[in-house]
KEGUDO-807923 format. One line per 2 residues: number of its first residue (from 1); for each residue y, x, z of C-alpha. Coordinates in nm, 4 decimals. Layout:
BEGIN
NUM> Y/X/Z  ...
This chain:
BEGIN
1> -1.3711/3.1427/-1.8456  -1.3819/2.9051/-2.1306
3> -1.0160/2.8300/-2.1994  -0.6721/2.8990/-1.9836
5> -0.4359/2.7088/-1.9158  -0.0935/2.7637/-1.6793
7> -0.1509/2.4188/-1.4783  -0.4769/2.2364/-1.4901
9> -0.4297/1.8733/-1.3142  -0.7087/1.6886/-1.1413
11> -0.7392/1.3038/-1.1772  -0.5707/1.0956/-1.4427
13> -0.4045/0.8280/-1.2343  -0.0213/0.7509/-1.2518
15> 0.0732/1.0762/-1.0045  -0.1681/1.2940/-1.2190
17> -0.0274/1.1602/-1.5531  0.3067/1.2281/-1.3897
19> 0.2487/1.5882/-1.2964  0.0619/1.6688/-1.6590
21> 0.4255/1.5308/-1.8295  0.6400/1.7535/-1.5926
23> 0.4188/2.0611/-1.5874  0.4465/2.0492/-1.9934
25> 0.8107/1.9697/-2.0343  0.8960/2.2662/-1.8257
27> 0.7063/2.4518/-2.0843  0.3379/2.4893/-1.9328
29> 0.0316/2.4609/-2.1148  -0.1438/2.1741/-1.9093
31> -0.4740/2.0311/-1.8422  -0.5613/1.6751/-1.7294
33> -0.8920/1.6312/-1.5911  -0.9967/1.2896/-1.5510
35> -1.3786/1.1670/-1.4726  -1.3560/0.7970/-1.6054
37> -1.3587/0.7716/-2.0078  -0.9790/0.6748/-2.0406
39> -0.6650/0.7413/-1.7677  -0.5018/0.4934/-1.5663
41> -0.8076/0.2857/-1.4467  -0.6697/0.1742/-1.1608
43> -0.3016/0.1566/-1.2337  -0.3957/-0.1200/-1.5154
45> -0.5095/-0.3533/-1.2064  -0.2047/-0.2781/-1.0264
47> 0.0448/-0.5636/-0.9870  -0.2202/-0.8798/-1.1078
49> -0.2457/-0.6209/-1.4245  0.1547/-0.6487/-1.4714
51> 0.2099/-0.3303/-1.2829  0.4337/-0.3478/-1.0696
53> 0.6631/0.0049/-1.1288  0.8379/0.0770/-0.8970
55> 1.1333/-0.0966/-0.6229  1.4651/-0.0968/-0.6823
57> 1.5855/-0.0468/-0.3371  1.8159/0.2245/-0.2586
59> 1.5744/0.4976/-0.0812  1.6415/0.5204/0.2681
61> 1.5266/0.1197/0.2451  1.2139/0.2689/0.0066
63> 1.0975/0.5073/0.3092  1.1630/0.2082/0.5714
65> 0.8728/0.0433/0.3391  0.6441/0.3500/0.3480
67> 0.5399/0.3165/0.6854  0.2712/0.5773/0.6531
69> 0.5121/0.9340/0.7002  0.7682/0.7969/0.4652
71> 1.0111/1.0625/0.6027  0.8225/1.3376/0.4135
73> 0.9166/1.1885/0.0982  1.3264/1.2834/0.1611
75> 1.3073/1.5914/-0.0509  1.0404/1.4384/-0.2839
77> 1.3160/1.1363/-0.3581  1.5878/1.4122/-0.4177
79> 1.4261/1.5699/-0.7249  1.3301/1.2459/-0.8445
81> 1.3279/0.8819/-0.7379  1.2949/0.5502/-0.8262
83> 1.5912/0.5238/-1.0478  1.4173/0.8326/-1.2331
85> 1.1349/0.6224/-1.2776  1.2887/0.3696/-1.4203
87> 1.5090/0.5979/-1.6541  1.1841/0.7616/-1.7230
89> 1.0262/0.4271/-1.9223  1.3961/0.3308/-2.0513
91> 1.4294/0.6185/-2.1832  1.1139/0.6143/-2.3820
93> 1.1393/0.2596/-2.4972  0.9883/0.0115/-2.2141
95> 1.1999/-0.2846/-2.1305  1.1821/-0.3471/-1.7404
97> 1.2872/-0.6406/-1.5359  1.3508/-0.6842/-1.1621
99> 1.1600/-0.9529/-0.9808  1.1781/-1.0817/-0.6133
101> 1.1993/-0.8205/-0.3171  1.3343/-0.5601/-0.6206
103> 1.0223/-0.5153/-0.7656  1.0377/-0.3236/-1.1496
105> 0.7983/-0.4878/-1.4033  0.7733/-0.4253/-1.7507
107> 0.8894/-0.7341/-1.9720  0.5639/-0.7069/-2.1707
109> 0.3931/-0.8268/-1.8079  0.0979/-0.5492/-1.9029
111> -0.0282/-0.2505/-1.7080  -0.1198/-0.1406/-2.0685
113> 0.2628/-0.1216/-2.1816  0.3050/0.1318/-1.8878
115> -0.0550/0.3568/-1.8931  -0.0096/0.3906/-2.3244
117> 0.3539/0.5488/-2.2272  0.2225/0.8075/-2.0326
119> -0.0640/0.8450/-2.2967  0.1751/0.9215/-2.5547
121> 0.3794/1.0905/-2.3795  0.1138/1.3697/-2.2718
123> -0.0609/1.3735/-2.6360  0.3536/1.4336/-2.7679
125> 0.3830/1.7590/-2.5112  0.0187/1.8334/-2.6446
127> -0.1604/1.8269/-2.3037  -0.5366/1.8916/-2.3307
129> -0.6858/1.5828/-2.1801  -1.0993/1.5879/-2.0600
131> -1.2132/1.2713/-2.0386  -1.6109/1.2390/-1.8161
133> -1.5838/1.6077/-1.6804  -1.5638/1.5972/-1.3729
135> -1.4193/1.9243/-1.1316  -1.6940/2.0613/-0.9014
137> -1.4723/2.2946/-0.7396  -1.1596/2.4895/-0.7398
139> -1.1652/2.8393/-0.7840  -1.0222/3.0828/-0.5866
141> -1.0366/3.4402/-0.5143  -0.9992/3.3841/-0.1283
143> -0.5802/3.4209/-0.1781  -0.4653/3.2167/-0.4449
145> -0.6227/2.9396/-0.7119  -0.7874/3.0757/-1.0086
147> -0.9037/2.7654/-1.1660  -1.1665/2.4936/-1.1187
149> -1.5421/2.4744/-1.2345  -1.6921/2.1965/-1.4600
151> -2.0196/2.0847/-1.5574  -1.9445/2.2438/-1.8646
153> -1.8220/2.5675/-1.7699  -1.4818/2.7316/-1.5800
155> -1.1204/2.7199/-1.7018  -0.8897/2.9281/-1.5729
157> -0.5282/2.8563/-1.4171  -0.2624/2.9795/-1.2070
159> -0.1340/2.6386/-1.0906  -0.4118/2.3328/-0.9985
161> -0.2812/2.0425/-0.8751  -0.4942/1.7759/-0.7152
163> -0.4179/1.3619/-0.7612  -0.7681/1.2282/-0.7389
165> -0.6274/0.9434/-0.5081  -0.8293/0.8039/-0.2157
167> -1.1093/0.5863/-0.1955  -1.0241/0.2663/-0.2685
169> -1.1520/0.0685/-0.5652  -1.4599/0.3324/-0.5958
171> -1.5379/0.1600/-0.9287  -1.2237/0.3221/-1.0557
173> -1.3262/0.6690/-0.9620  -1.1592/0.7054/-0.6290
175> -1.4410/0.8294/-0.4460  -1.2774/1.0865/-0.2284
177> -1.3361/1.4155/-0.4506  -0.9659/1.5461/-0.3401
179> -1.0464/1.5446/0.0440  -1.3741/1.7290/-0.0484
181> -1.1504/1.9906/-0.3034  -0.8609/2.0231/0.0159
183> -1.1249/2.0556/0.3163  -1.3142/2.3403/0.0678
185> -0.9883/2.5044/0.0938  -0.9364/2.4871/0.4834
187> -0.6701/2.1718/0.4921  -0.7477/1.8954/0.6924
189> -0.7996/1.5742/0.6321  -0.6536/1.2774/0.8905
191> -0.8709/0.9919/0.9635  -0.9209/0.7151/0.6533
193> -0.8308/0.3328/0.7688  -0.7484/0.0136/0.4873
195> -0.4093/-0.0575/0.4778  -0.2697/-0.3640/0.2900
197> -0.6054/-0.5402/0.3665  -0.6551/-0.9452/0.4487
199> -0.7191/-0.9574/0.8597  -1.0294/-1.1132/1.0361
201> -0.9842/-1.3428/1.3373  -1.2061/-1.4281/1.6106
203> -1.0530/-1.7448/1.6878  -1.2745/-2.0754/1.7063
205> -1.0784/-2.2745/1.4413  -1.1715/-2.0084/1.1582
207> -1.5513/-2.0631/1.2136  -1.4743/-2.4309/1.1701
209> -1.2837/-2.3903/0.8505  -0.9822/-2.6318/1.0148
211> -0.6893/-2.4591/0.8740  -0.8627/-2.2737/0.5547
213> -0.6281/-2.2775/0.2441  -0.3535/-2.3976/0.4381
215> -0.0340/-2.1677/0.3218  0.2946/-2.1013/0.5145
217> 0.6416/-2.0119/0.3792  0.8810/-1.7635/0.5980
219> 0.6711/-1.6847/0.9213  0.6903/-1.4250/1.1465
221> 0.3748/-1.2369/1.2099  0.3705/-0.9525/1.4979
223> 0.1245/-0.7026/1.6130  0.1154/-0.6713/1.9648
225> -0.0608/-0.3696/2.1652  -0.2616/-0.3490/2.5063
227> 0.0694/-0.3174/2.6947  0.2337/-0.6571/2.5427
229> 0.4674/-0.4489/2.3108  0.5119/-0.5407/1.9772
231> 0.4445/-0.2913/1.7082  0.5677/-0.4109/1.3900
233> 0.6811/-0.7957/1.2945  0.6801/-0.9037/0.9035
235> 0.8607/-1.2256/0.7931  0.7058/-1.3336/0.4953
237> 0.4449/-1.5896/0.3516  0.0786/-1.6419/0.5230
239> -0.2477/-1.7572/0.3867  -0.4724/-1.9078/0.6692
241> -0.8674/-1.7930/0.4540  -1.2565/-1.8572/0.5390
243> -1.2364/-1.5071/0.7500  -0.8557/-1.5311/0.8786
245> -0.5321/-1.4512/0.7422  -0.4741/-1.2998/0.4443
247> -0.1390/-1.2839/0.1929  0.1993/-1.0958/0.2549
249> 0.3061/-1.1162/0.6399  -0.0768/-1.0148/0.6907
251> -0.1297/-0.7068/0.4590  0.1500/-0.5616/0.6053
253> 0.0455/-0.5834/0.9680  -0.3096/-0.4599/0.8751
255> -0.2671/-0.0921/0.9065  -0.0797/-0.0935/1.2421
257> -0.3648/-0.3917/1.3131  -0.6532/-0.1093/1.2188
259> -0.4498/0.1792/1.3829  -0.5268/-0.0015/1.7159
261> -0.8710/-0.0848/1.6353  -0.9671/0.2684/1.6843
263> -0.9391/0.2771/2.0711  -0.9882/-0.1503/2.1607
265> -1.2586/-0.3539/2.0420  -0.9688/-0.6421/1.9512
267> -0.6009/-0.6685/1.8370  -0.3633/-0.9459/1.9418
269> -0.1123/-1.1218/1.6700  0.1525/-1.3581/1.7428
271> 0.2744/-1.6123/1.4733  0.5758/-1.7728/1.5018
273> 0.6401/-2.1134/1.2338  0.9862/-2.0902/1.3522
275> 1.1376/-1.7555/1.3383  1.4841/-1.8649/1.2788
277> 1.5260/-2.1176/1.5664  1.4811/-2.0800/1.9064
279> 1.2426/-2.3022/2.1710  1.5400/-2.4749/2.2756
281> 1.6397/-2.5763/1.9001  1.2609/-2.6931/1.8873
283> 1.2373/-2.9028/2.1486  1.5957/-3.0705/2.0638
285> 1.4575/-3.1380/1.7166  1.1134/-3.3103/1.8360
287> 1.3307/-3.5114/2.0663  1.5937/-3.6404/1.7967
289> 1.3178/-3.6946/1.5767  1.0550/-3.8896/1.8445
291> 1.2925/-4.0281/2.1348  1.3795/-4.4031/1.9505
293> 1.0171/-4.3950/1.7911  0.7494/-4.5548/1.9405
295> 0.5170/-4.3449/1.6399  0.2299/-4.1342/1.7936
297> 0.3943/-3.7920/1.7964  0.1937/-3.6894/1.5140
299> 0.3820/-3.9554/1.2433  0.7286/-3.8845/1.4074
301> 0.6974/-3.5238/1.3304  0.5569/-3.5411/0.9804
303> 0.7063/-3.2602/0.8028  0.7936/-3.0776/1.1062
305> 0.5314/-2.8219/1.0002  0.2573/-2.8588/0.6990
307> 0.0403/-3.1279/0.8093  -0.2977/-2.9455/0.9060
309> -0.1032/-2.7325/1.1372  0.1027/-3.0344/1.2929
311> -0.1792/-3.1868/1.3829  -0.3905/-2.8646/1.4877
313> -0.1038/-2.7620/1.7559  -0.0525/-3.0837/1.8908
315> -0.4473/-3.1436/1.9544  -0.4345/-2.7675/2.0947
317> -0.1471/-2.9015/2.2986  -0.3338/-3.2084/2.4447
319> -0.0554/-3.4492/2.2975  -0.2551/-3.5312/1.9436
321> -0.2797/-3.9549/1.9771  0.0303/-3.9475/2.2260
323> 0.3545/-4.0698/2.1756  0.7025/-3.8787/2.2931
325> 0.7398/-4.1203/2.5739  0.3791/-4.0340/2.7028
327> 0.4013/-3.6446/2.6712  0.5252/-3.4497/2.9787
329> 0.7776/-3.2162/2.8923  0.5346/-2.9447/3.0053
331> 0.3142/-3.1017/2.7394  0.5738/-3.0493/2.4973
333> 0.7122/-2.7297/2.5534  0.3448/-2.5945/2.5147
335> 0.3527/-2.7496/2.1820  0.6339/-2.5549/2.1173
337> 0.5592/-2.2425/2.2463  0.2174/-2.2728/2.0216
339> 0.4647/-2.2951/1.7201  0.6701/-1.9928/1.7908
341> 0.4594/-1.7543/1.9755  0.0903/-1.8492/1.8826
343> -0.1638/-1.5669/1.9954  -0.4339/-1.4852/1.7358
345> -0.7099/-1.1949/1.7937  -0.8334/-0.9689/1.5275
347> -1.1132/-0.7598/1.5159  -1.1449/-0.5826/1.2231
349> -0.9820/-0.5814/0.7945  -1.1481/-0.5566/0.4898
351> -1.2773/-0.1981/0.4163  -1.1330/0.0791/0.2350
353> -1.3683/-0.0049/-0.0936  -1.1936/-0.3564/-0.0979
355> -0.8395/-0.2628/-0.0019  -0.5097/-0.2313/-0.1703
357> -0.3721/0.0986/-0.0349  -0.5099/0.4032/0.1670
359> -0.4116/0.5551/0.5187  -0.5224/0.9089/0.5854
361> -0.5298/1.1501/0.3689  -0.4480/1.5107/0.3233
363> -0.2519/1.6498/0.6436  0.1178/1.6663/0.5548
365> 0.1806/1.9779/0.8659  -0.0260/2.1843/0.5694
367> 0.2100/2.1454/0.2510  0.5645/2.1862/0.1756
369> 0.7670/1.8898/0.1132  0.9807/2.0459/-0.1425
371> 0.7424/2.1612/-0.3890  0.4054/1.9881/-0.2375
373> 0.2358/2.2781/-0.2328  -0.0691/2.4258/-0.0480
375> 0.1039/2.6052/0.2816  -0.2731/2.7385/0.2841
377> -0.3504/2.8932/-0.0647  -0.0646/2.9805/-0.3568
379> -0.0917/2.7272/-0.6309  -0.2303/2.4444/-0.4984
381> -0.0410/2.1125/-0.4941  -0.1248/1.7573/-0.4252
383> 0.0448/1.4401/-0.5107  0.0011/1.0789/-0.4711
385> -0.2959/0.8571/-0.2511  -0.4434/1.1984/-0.1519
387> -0.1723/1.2642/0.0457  -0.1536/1.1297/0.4288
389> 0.1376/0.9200/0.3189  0.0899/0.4956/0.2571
391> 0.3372/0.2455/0.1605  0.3278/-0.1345/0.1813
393> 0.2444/-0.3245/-0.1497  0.5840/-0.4198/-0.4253
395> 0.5728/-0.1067/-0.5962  0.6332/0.1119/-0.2628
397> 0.2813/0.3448/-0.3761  0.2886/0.3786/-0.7056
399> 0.7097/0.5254/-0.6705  0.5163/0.7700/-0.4527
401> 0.2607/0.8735/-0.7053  0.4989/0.8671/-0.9783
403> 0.7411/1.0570/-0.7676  0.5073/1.2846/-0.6045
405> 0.3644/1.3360/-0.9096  0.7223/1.4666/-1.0945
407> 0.7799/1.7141/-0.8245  0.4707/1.8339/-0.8048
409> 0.4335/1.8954/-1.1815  0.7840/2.1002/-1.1923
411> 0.6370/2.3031/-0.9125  0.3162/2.4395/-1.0707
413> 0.4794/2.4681/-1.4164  0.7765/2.7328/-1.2362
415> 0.4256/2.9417/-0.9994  0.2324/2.9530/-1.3181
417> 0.5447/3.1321/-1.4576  0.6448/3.3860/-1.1347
């Protein structure tokens, strides 16, 4: 063995930074493995760069916005939350402000404020940090860990804890080397789908390009399944692109949206312009607003909706050069049903490479929620995107990783020590 250590930790991101800081302050002697030539590759793109770190919600509304086995994290968020986090920076000097939705920036507005924390903070507690050696393989003796192999030799440890994170962004390093490390160790690994990923529609008008650019405020967006159930319904802001629909109410539907995609060749989605009045409020509107005119519908109603999408409905509704005194009220309760339950079909989101977040992972039935540890082999533990657990995007993933990251590094500092 070339050198031992008590905890050696596998992948450099901001759960792996996390569980180096923990496992040291708890008095282990701690190694951080990390293949790229400087940590935190990813978490400086987080957030437009600004990082976005953490939410400020209290948690049960945190796991409500981890839709991917948020319940696991309970006993995770008791040791250490998202008020931790944010004591965490305070404490060591990083002024943080809240944004919309309670999402925790730093003031400086730089991913680089955040990652040089951590930096210091592990070079302070004098953790040994490898940068472009990458782990081969863990060793084990067929019971518990032993260490983990190197290009450049073995180094031995009682406690290895795995945070390589999943496989999105590969440029960043994520290239899947902790589902390889858990399978090699007999856990299983659920299937990988994108999550938080723009959505591609079949429908005619994105092939002609009629509604591209065109951005709504406030709409509802459901996912509905073969049975005419809806799944899950987001009210936020839309972005109609070349491909589909992209921007918030969209990245939030994808994963249920991909989830279905395994077993039908096409998803349905319902938008609705108007999720805070009813049909009947509609069609009252359109008729205070058209009855005296003698206006083609089209200028009567302009500003009833952005103008593209005026236009686009009432031409889908066959009343586009009419007047309100020449449409039927059949006419114009179709109009209004395409503005509050309009039926769009998907068939298919980015892929994992280009996505924000990760479902899948490592199965949570085969570690512990308290400590995150290996059920399988002692002194294993895993924290962070490797994990079967995904969160939508406003700081919802990196809390986990941070969080994950904490309890996880307490964990394999106190086995290293029994």
């Amino acid at each position: 063995m070339k050198k031992k250590f008590d905890v050696i930790v596998i992948g450099g991101g901001p759960a792996g930074m996390m569980a180096a800081i923990t496992a040291a302050m708890n008095g282990a002697q701690v190694a951080l493995f990390e293949k790229n030539k400087r940590l935190g590759k990813k978490l400086l793109m987080t957030g437009g760069g600004r990082c976005n770190v953490t939410n400020n919600r209290p948690v049960d509304d945190l796991i409500t916005h981890i839709p991917g086995n948020g319940r696991f994290l309970y006993s995770t968020f008791s040791q250490f939350d998202n008020q931790d986090v944010m004591t965490f920076f305070s404490e060591r000097g990083v002024a943080l402000k809240e944004e919309d939705h309670g999402r925790i920036f730093p003031v400086s507005d730089k991913s680089a404020t955040i990652v040089n924390t951590l930096k210091d903070e592990l070079e302070n507690l004098q953790v040994a940090l490898h940068f472009k050696e990458p782990i081969e393989k863990i060793i084990t003796d067929g019971t518990t860990v032993q260490g983990v192999r190197t290009s450049e030799g073995d180094y031995s440890a009682k406690s290895v804890i795995v945070t390589t994170g999943g496989i999105t962004y590969p440029s960043t390093g994520s290239q899947g080397d902790g589902y390889r490390f858990a399978k090699s160790l007999g856990h299983h690994v659920t299937p990988l789908y994108p999550t938080e990923s723009p959505i591609f529609l079949t429908n005619a008008f994105v092939a002609e390009r009629t509604l591209q650019g065109l951005a709504l405020q406030d709409v509802k967006l459901s996912v509905i399944n073969e049975r005419g159930k809806t799944i899950t319904s987001h009210e936020m802001d839309l972005l109609f692109t070349h491909f589909g629909v992209s921007g918030p109410a969209a990245l939030r539907c994808s994963s249920f949206v991909n989830q279905l995609l395994r077993t039908q060749e096409s998803v349905t989605l319902k938008l609705d312009c108007f999720p805070e009045k009813t049909a009947a409020y509609l069609m009252e509107e359109i008729s205070k607003r058209s009855a005296a005119s003698t206006k083609q519908l089209k200028n009567a109603l302009a500003g009833f909706l952005p103008e593209r999408l005026l236009l686009f409905l009432l031409e889908k509704g066959g009343i586009g050069e009419l007047a309100y005194s020449q449409a039927s009220k059949e006419q114009l309760e179709k109009f209004v049903s395409y503005c509050k339950d309009w039926s769009l079909n998907a068939n298919k989101t980015f892929g994992l490479e280009k996505s924000f977040v990760i479902g899948g992972g490592v199965e949570l039935k085969g570690v512990s929620p308290k400590e995150l540890a290996s059920k399988k082999i002692p002194g294993l533990y895993f924290a962070g995107e490797v994990l079967d657990i995904n969160g939508y995007t406003g700081g919802y993933n990196i809390t986990t990783a941070f969080c994950t990251g904490y309890v996880a590094g307490t964990h394999a500092a106190y086995h290293a020590f029994s």
